[in-house]
N, C-alpha and C positions, 0 to 999 in steps of 0.2 A: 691767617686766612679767615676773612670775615666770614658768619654764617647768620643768613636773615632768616625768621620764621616767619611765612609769610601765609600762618594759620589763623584763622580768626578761633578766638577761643568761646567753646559754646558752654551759655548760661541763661538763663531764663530770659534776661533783658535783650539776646541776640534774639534779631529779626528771622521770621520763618516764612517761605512761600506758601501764600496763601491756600489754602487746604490741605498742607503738610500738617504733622501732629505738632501739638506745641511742646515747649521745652519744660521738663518739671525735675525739677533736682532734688531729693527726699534724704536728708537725714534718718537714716533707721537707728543709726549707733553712736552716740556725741559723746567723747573724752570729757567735755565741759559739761554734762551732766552725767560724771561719774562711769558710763561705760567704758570698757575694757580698751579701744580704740574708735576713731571714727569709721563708717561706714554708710557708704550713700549709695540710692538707690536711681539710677536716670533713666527718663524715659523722654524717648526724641526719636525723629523718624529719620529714616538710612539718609536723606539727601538734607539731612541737617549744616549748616555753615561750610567750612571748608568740605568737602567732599567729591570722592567721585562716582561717574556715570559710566559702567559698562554696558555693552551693547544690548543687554539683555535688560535694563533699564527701558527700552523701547521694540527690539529687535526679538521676534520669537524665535527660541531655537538659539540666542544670541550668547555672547561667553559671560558669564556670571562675575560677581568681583573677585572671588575666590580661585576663579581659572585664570585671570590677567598675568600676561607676561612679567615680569621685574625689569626687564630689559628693557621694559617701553616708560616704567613708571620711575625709572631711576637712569640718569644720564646727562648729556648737555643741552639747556635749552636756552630759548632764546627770549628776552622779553623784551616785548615792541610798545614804546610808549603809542598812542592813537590819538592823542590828545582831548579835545573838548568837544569831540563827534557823539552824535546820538547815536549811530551804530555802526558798525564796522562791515564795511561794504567792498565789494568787488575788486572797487578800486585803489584802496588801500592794501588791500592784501598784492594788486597788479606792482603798484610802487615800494613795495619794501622789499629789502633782499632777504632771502629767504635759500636760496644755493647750497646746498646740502643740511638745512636745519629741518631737524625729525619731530622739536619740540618747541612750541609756539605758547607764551603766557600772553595776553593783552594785559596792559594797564592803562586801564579807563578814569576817567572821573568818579567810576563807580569805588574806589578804593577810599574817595573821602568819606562815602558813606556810614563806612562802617564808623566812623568818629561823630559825625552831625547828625546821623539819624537809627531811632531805635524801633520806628514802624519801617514794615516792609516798603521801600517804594518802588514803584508801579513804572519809573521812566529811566530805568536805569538803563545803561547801554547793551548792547545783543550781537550777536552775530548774524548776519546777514545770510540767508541759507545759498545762493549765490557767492559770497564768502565763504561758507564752507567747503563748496566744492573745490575753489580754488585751491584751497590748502589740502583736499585729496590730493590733485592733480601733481601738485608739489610735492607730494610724496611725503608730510605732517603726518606723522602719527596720534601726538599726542596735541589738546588743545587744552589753554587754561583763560577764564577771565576770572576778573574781580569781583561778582557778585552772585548770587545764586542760580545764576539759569544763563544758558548762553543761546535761548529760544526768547524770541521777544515775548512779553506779557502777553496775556486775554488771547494766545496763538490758537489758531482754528484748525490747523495739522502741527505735528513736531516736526516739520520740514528741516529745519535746520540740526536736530538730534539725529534724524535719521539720516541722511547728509553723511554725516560723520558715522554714527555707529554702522550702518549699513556696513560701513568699510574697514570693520575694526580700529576705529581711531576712537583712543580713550581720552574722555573730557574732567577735565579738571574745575569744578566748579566753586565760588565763596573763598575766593585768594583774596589775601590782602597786601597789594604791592606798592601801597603809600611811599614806605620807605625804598623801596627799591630802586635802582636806576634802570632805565634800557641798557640791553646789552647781554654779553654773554654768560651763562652761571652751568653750575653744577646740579640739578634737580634731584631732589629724594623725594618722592612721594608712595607712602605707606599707608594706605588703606586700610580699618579691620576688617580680617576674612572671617567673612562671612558665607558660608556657604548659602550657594547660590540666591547669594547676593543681588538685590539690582538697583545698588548703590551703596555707599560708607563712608561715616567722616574718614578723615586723611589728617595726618601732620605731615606738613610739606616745609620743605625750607628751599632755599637755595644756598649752594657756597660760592664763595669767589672761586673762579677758574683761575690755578697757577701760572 
């Protein structure tokens, strides 16, 4: 049973949204200079590369990363290729079957990113805040894309965040599902609890469904 990690792995050279803290990885301890073991010291901000967004990320009052159900963050999902679209809209989400699916990944163009490019860029694909409702309405719990933010860039409200958090749907943000196929898998996604959290990288994978 194949198991994809579909983590991006954070290092200095991983790309950050812009006025997030940047990524600094600090050697305190180095075997290769004679210390006892290594030990490093990392400083990155909670909505660092792979991570997720609980409600309280935008939603006052809203569930922290540390209160999120396991039920929602680990189970069967679904990943919908969308192809070469600048965003994922309405209509898309109207045309794909969706018929008892709780767990929605995109995979956008935004996954070659993470191989072509090491600045943040500014056009990557988004969710349509009209899209998001439809995948309330469908009864979606959980949402995942491929890049850092699933709110378009330079956005003048989080429309599309609250959209979702409003309604307890937890976002899955910075997958990287190059290798992945559409279709159906297995989801882990494990978050550090962080109490009252309002956001945390994640290793996420997927397995094949028997």
């Amino acid at each position: 049973m194949k198991i994809y990690d579909i983590t991006v792995s954070i290092s200095p050279d991983l790309p950050v949204y812009p006025g997030d803290p940047s990524i600094q990885v600090t050697h305190m301890q180095s075997l290769a200079a004679g210390d006892v073991a290594n030990v490093s010291h990392l400083n990155f901000g909670t909505h660092t590369g792979t991570h997720v967004d609980p409600p309280s990320h935008f939603v006052p009052g809203g569930a922290s990363l540390d209160q999120l159900p396991l039920d929602v963050l680990i189970g069967p999902a679904r990943v919908i290729d969308a192809g070469d679209v600048r965003m994922i809209d309405a209509a898309l989400i109207e045309r794909t079957q969706l018929d008892g699916v709780t767990r929605v990944l995109f995979k956008t163009r935004n996954s070659r990113l993470w191989q072509e490019a090491s600045e943040f860029a500014k056009d990557f694909v988004y969710l349509e805040t009209e899209a998001a409702v439809r995948l309330v309405e469908r009864g979606v719990r959980l949402v995942g894309i491929d890049y850092l933010s699933v709110e378009k860039f330079n956005f003048e409200q989080p429309t599309t965040h609250l959209a979702l958090l409003r309604h307890n749907v937890i976002i899955i943000e910075g997958l990287n599902l190059s290798g992945v196929a559409p279709g159906d898998y297995e989801l882990i996604c494990l978050p550090l609890k962080i109490k009252d959290g309002d956001g945390g990288p994640a290793r996420v994978v997927l397995r094949e469904m028997k």
